[in-house]
C-alpha positions in Angstrom: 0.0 0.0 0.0 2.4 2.8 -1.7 -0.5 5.3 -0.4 -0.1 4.4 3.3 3.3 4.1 3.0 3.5 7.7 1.3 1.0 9.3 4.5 3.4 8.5 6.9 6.4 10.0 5.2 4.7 12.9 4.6 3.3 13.3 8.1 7.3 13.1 9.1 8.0 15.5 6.3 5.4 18.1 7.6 6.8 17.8 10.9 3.6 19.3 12.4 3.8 18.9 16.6 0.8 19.0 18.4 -0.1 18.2 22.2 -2.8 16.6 22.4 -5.3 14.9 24.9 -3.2 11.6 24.9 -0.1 12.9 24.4 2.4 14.5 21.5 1.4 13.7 18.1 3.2 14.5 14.6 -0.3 15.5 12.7 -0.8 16.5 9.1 -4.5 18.0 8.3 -6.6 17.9 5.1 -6.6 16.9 2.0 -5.1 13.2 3.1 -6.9 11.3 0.5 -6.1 7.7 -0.6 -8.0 5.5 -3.3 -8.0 1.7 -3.5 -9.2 -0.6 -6.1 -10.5 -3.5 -5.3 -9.3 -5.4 -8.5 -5.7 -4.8 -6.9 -6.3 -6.8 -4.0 -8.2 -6.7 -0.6 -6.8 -3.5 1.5 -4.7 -5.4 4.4 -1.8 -4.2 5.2 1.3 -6.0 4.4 4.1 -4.1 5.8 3.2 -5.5 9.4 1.4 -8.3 10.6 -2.7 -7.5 10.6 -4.9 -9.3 13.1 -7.2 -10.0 10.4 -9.3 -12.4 12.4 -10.0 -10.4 15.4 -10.8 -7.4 11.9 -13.2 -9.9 10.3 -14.9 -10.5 14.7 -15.1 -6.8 14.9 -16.9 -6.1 11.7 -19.3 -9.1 12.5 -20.2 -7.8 15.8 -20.9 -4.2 14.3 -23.3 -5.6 11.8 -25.0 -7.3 15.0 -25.3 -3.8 16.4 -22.7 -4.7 19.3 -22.1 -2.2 22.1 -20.6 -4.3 25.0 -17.0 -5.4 25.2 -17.8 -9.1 26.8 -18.8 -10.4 23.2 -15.6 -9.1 21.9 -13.3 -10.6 25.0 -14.5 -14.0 24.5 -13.0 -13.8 21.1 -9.6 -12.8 22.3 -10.5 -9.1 21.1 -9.5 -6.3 24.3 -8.7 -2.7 22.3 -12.3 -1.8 23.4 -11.8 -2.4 27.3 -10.1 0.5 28.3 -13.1 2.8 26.7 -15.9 0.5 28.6 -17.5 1.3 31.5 -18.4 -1.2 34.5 -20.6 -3.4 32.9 -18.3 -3.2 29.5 -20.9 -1.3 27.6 -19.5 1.1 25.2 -22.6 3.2 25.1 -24.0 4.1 20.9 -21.1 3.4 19.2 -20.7 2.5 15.1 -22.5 -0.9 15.5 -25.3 0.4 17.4 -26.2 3.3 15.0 -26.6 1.0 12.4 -28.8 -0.7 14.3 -30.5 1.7 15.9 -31.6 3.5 12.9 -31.3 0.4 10.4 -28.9 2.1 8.3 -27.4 -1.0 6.8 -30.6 -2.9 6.1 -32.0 0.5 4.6 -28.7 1.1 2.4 -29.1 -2.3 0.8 -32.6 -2.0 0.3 -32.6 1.3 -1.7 -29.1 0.5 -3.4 -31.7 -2.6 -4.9 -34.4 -0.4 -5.7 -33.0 3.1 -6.7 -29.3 2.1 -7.7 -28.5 6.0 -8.7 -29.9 7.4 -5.6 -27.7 10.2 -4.1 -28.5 9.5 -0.6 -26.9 6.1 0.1 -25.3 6.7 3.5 -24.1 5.3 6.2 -23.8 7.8 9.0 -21.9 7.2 12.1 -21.8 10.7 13.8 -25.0 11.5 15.0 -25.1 14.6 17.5 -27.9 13.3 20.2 -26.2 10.7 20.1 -22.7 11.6 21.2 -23.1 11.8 25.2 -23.6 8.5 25.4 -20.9 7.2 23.2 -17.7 6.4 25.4 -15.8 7.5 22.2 -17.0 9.7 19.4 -16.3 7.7 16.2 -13.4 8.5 13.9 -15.3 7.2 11.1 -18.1 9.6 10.5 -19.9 8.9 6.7 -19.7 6.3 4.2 -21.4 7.4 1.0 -21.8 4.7 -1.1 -22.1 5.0 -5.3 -23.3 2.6 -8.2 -21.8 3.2 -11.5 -22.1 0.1 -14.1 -23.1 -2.4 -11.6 -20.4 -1.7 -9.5 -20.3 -0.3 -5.8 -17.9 2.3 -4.8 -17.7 4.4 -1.3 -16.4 7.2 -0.5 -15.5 7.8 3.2 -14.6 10.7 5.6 -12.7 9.9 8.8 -12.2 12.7 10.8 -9.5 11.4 13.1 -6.7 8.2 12.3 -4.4 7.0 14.4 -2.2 6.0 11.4 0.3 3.7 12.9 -2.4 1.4 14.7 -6.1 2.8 14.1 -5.9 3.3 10.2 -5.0 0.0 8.7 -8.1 -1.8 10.7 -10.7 1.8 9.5 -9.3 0.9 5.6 -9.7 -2.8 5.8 -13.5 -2.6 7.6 -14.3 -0.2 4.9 -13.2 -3.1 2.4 -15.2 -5.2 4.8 -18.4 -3.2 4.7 -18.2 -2.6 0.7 -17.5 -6.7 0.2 -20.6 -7.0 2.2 -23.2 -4.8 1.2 -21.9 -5.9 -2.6 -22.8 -9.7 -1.8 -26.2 -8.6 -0.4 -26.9 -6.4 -3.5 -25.6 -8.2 -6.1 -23.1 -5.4 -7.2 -19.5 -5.8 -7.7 -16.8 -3.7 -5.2 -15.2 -1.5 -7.1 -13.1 1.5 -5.1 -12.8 3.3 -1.9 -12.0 6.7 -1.9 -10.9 7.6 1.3 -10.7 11.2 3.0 -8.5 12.0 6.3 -9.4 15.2 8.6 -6.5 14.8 11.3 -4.5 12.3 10.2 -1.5 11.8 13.2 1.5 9.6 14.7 2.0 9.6 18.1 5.6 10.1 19.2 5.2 6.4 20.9 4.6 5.4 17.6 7.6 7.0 15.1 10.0 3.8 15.6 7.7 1.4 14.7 6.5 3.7 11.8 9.8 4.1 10.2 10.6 0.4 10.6 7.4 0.2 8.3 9.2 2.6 6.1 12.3 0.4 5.3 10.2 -3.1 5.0 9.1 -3.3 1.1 5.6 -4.6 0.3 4.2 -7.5 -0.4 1.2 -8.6 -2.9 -2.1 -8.0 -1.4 -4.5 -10.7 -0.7 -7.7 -11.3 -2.0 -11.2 -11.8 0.0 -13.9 -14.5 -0.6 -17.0 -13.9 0.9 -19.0 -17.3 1.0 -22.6 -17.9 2.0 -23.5 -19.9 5.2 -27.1 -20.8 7.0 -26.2 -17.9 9.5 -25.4 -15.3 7.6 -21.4 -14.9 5.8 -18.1 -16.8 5.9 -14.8 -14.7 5.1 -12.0 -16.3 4.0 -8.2 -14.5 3.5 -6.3 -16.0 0.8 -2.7 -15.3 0.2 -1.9 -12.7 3.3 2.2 -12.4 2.8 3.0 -9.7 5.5 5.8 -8.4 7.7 6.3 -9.5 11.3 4.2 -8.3 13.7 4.6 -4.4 15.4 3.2 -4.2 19.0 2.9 -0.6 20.4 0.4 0.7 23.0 -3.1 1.7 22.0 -3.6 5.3 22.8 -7.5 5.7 24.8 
């Protein structure tokens, strides 16, 4: 992913310092723009190891409207945990407002019946909403476009934590865009994706220009197959890196 790659260098060429809520970041602000074809490959990063089975468990449980962190735990999954509270609710967050307002199942739905409608969104920000959430979501629209038979989104992410947050965002996006393209018949195409605050914490720089030396591997592809309970997703040919821990900034 020359794209990724080419964010962080410019983020280190900018050499924008900020303090920040969770500590000192290197920040670069709009236009970061990336675009990804799907005919190149599913979006997975390559140039570090991707937990792409706790990715696909995520994306699973936001389609099931998930809000509480004990689903996730009993699948190994703990990035959630330190935004829980108590009882490990999460309060509104992404899964929930699809749920809530039955965005997905109304996307599909109209993308069926009114392919060139201009109002096929998914909207994640929602401003009543927002006290209740224990963390306002970085991913804020997905506007979704049919051109040909084939689905393409366009996203808006106000906030990525590049080194750690960003690869998982791009890949679910890939996720969500397989998906509703299975349940609608239409083939993925591209994701164009738009960056507000795009940042590296300082934690983060080593591990980020380790990523910068390590040269990049073929992407994989994703097969979504059909099962009695809903979808099966299977990875083939994921060549990465090894794997770069660093802390999780809440």
């Amino acid at each position: 992913m020359k794209q990724y790659r080419n964010l962080i260098t410019e983020i280190f060429a900018q050499n924008n310092t900020r303090k920040t809520r969770n500590g000192e970041t290197l920040s670069l602000f709009s236009p970061c723009q990336m675009t990804f074809h799907m005919e190149d490959g599913f979006p997975l990063l390559t140039l570090k190891r991707m937990a792409w089975h706790q990715l696909f468990a995520e994306f699973e449980w936001f389609l099931a409207g998930g809000r509480n962190i004990k689903e996730l735990n009993e699948k190994g999954i703990h990035y959630w945990d330190s935004y829980a509270d108590e009882s490990g609710d999460l309060g509104p967050i992404y899964g929930a407002q699809w749920s809530k307002y039955q965005q997905v199942k109304r996307l599909i739905e109209t993308l069926k019946t009114n392919p060139n409608h201009r109002r096929h969104l998914i909207v994640n920000w929602n401003e009543e909403d927002l006290p209740e959430m224990s963390l306002p979501p970085c991913v804020m629209l997905y506007q979704f476009y049919v051109q040909n038979h084939r689905l393409s989104v366009h996203v808006y992410q106000r906030s990525a934590d590049v080194f750690l947050g960003l690869p998982f965002d791009i890949a679910q996006t890939a996720l969500l865009l397989h998906y509703i393209a299975k349940e609608t018949g239409l083939i993925p195409e591209t994701i164009y994706y738009t960056i507000g605050d795009a940042h590296i914490y300082e934690e983060h720089y080593g591990a980020c220009n380790i990523m910068l030396k390590r040269a990049e591997y073929p992407l994989p592809q994703l097969e979504i197959h059909r099962h009695p309970h809903g979808y099966v997703y299977e990875l083939k040919n994921y060549k990465s890196h090894g794997v770069l821990k660093r802390e999780l900034k809440p």
